[in-house]
Backbone as CSV, one residue per row, in Angstrom:
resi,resn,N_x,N_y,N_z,CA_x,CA_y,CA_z,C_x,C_y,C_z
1,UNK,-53.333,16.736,42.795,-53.005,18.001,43.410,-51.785,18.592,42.705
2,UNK,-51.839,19.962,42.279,-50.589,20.442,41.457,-49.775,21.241,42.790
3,UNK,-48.499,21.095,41.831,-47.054,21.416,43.043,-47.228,23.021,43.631
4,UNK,-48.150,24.052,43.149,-48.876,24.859,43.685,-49.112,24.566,45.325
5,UNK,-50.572,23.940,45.043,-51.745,23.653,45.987,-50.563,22.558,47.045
6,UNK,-49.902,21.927,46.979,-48.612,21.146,47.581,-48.121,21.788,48.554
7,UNK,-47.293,23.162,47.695,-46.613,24.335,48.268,-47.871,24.973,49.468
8,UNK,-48.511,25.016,49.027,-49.188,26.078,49.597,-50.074,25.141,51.521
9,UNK,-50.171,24.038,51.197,-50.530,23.176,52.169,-48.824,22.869,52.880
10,UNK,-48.191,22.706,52.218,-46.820,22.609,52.964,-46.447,24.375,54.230
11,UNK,-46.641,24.950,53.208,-46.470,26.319,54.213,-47.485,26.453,54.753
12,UNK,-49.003,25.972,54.945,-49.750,26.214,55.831,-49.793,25.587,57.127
13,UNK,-49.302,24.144,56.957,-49.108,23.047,57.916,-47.736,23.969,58.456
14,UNK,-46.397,23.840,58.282,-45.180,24.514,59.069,-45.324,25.967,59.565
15,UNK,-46.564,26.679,59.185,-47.119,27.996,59.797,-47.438,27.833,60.940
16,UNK,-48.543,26.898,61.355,-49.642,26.815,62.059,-48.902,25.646,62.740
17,UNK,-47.723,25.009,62.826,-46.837,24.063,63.504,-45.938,24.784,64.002
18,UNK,-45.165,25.827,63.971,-43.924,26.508,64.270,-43.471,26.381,65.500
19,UNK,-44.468,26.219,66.090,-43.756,26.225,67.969,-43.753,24.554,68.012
20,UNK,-44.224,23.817,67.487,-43.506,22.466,67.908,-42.188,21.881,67.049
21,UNK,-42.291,22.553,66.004,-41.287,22.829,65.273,-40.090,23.275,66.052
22,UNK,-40.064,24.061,66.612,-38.921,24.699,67.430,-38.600,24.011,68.694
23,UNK,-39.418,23.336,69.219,-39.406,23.344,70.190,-38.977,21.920,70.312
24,UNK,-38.980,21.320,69.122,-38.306,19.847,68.896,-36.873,20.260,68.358
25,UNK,-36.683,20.694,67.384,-34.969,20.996,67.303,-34.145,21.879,68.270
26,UNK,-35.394,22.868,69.193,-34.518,23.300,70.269,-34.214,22.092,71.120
27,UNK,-35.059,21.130,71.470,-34.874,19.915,72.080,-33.398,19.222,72.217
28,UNK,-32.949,19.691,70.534,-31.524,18.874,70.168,-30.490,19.689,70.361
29,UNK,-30.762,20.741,70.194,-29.494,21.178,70.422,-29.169,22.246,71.433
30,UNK,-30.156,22.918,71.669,-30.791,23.598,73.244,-29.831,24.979,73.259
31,UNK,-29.938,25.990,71.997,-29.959,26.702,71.575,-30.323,27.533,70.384
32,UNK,-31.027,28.287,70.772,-32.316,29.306,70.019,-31.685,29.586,68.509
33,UNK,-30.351,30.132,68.504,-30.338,30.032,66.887,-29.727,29.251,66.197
34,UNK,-28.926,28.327,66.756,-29.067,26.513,65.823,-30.496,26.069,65.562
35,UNK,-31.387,26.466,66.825,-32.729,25.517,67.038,-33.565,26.473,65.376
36,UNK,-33.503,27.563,65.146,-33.691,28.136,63.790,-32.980,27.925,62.977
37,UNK,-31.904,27.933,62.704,-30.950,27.348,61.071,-31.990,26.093,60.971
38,UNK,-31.951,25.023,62.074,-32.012,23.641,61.785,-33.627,23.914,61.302
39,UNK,-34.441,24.984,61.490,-35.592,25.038,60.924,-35.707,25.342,59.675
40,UNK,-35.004,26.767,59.261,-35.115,26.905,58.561,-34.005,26.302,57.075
41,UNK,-33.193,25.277,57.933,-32.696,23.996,56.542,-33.724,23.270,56.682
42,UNK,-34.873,22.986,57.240,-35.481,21.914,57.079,-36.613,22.579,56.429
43,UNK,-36.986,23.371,56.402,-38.356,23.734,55.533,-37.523,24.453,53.854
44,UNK,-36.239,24.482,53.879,-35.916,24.950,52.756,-35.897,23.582,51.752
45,UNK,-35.383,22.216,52.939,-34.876,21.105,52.312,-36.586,20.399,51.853
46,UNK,-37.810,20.506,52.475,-38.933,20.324,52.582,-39.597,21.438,51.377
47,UNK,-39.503,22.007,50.722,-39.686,22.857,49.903,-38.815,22.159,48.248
48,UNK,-37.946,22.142,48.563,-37.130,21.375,47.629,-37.799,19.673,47.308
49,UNK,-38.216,19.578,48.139,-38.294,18.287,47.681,-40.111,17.621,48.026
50,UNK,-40.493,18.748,47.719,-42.443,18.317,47.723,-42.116,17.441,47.016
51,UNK,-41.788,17.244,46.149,-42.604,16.117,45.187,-42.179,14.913,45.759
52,UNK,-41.412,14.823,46.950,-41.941,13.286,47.305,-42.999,13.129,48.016
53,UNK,-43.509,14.269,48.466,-44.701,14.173,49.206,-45.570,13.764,48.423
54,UNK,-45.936,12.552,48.720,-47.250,11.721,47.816,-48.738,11.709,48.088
55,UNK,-49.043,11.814,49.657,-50.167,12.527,49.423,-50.180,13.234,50.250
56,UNK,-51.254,14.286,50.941,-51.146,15.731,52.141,-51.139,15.003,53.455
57,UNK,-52.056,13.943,53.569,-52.109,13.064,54.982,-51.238,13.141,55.657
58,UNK,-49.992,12.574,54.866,-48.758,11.995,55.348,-47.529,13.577,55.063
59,UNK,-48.219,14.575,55.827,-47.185,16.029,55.806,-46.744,15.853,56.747
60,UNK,-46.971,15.371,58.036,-46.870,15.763,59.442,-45.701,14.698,59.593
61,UNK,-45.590,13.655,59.612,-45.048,12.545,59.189,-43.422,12.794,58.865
62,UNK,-43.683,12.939,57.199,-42.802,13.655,55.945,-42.120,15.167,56.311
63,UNK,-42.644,16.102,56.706,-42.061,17.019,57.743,-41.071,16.564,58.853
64,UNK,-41.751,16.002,59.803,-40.795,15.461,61.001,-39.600,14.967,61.055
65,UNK,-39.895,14.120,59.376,-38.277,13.390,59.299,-37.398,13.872,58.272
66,UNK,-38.245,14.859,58.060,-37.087,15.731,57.396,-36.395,16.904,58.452
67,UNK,-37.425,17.322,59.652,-36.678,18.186,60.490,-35.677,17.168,61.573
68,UNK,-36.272,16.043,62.095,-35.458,15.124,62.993,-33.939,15.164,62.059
69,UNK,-34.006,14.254,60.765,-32.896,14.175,60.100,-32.040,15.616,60.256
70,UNK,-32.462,16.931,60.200,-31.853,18.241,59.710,-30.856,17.991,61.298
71,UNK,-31.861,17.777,62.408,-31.057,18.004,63.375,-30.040,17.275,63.682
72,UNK,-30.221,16.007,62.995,-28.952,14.936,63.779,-28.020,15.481,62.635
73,UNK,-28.200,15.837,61.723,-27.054,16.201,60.916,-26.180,17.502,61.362
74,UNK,-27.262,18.025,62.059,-26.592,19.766,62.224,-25.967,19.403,63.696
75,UNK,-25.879,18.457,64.549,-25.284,17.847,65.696,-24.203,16.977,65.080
76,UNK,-24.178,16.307,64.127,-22.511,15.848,64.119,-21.892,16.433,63.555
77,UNK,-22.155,17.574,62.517,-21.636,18.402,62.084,-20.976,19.433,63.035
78,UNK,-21.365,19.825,64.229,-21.137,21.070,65.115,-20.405,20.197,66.407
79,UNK,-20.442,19.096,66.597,-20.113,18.110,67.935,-19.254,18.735,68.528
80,UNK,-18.140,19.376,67.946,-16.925,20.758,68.519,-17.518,21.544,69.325
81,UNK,-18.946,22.160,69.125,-19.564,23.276,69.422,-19.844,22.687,70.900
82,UNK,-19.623,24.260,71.535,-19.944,23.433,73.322,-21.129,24.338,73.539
83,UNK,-22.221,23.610,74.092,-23.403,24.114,74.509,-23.371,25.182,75.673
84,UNK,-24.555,26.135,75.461,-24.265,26.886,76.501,-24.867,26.860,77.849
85,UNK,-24.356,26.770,79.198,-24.690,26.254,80.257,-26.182,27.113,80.368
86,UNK,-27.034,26.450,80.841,-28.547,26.143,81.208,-28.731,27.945,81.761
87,UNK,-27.951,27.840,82.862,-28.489,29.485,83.840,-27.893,30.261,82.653
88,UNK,-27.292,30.436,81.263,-27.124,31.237,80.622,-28.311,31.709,79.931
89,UNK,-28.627,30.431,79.372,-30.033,30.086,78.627,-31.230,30.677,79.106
90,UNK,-31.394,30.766,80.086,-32.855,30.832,81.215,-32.604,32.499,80.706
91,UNK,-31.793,33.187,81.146,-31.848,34.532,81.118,-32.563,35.453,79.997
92,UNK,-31.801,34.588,79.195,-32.064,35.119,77.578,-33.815,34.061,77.032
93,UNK,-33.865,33.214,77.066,-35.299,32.474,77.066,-36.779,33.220,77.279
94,UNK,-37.364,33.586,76.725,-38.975,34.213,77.777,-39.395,32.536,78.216
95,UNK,-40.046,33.201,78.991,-40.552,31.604,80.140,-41.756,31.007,79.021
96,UNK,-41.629,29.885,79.224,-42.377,28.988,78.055,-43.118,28.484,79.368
97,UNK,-44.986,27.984,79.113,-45.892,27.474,80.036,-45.574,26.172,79.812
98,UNK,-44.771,25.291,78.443,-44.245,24.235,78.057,-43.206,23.593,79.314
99,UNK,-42.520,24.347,79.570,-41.129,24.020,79.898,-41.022,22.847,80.952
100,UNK,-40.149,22.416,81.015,-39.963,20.808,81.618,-38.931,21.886,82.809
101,UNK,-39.699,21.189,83.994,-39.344,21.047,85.129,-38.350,20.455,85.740
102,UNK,-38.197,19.188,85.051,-37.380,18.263,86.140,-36.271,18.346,85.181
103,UNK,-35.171,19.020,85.631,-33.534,19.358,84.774,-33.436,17.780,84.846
104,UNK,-33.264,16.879,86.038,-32.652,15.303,86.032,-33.188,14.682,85.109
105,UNK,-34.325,14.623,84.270,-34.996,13.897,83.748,-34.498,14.850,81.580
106,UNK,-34.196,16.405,81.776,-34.263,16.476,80.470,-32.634,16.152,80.551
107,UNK,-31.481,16.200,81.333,-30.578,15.907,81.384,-30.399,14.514,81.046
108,UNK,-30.903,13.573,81.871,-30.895,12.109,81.029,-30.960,12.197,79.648
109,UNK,-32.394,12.836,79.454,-32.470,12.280,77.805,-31.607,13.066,76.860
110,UNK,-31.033,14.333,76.804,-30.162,14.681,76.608,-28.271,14.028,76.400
111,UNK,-28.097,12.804,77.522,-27.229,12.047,77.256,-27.608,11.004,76.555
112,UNK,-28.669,10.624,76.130,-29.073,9.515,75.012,-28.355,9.823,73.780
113,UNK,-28.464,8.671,73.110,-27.572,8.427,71.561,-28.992,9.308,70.869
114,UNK,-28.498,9.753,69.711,-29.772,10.395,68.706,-30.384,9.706,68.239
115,UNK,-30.189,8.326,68.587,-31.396,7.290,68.005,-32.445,7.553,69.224
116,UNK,-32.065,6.885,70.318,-32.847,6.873,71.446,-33.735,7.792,71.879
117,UNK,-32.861,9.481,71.684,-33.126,10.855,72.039,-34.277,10.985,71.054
118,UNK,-34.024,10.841,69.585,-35.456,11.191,68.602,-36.771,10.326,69.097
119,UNK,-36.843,8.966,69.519,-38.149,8.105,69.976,-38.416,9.078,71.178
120,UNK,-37.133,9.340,71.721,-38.290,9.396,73.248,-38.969,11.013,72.776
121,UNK,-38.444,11.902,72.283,-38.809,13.364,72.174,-40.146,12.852,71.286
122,UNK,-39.854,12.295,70.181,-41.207,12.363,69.545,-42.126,11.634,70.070
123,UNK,-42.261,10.817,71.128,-43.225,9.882,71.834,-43.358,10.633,73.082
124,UNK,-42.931,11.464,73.618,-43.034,11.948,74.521,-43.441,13.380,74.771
125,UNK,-42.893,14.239,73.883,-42.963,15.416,74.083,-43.356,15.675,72.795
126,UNK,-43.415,15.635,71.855,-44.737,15.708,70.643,-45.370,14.585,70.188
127,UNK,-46.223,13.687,71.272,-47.079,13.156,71.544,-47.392,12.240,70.025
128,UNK,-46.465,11.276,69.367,-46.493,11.042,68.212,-46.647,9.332,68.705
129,UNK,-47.420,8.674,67.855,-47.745,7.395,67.897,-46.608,6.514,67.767
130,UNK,-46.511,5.508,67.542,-45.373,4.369,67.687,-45.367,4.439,66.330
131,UNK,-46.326,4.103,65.172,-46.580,4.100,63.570,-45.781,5.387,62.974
132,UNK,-46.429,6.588,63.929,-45.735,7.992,62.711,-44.341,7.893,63.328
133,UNK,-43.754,7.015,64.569,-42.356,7.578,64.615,-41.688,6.738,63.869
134,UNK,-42.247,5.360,63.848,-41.349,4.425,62.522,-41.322,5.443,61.254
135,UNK,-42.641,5.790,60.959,-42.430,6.324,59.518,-41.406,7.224,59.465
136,UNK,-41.785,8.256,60.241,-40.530,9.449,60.326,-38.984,8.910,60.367
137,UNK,-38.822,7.910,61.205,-37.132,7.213,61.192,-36.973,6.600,60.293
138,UNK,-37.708,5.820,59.669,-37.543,5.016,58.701,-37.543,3.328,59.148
139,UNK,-38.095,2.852,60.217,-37.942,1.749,61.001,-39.154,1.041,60.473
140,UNK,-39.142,-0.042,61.028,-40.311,-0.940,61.479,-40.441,-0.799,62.896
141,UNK,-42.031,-1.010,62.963,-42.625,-0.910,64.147,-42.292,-1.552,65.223
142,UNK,-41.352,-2.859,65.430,-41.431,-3.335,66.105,-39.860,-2.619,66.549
143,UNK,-38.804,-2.186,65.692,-37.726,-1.604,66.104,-37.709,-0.486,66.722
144,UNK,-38.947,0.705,66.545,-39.206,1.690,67.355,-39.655,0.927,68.665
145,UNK,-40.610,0.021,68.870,-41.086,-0.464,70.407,-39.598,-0.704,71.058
146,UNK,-38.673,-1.636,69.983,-37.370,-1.952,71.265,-37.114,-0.979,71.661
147,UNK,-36.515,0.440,70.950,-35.530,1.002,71.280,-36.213,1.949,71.994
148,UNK,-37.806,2.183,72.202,-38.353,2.763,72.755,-38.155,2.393,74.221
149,UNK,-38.433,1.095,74.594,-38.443,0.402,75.705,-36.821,-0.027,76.407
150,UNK,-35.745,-0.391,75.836,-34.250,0.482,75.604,-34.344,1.696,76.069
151,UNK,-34.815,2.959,75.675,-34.181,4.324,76.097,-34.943,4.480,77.531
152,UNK,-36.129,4.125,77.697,-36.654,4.006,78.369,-35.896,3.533,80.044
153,UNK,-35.531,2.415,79.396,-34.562,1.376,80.503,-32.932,2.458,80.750
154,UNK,-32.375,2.847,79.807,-31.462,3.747,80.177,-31.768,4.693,80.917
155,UNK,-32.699,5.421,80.339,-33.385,6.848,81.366,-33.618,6.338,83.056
156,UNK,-33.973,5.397,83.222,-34.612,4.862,84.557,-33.021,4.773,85.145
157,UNK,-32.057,3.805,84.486,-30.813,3.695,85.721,-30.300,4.855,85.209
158,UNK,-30.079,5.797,84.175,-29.464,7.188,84.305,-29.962,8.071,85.625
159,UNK,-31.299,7.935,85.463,-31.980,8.629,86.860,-31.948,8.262,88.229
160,UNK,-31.371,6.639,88.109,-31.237,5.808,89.655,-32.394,5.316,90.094
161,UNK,-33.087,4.648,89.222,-34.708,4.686,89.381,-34.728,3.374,89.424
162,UNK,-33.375,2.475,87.972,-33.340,1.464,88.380,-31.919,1.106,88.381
163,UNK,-31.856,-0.347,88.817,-29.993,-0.898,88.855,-29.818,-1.307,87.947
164,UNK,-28.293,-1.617,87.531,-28.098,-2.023,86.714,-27.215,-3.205,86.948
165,UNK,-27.768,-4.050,85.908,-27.663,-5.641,86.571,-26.078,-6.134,86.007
């Protein structure tokens, strides 16, 4: 496949992806135009660097952890930056049929470390296998199950669901 036909499957896949795209780096930082920079560094940084893309299969994959990475970088970089309270957000937001209901539950995962926070968002809320989230982090499979089952266990006594021993 020439770096053309590459390009051109790369921008067709992040076309026809855009709202989960967003809707995972809005995840991180839970404002609309960080949640775009961090997109659009990640499809600039994803553009730059097709040629590690080795074959098309593995875009979805190779994408993800180049946008996951964009975001944890654009979060310790900004950590100064104070988020803007929720009823600000809502106003300015159009209502998404997506949107998570239970504030206690996106609030937990929200206090997770960005290790924890990337498994559970991509296992949870873009519905990604245990295999593509190792690939995307860079783990072995069995280190995504701990820390899966870890954030998991935090979320439960963050929520009071369970004790803590």
């Amino acid at each position: 496949m020439t770096k053309d036909e590459k390009f051109e499957q790369v921008e067709k896949f992040i076309v026809e992806n855009q709202h989960a795209h967003y809707r995972l780096a809005f995840s991180y930082v839970k404002n609309k135009e960080n949640a775009l920079d961090i997109i659009q560094d990640a499809i600039l940084k994803a553009l730059r660097s097709i040629d590690g893309l080795q074959e098309v299969k593995y875009m979805k994959t190779w994408f993800y952890r180049i946008l996951v990475n964009t975001a944890i970088d654009f979060i310790r970089k900004h950590q100064r930056v104070s988020i803007m309270p929720d009823e600000i957000l809502d106003i300015h937001l159009p209502p998404s049929e997506n949107e998570v209901h239970d504030f206690d539950l996106q609030e937990a995962v929200d206090k997770l470390s960005p290790t924890y926070k990337t498994i559970i968002l991509l296992r949870f809320f873009e519905d990604m296998k245990i295999d593509e989230i190792a690939e995307i982090t860079g783990d072995n499979v069995n280190t995504v199950k701990t820390r899966l089952y870890a954030a998991l266990r935090k979320l439960r006594v963050e929520m009071g669901e369970e004790k803590t021993i």
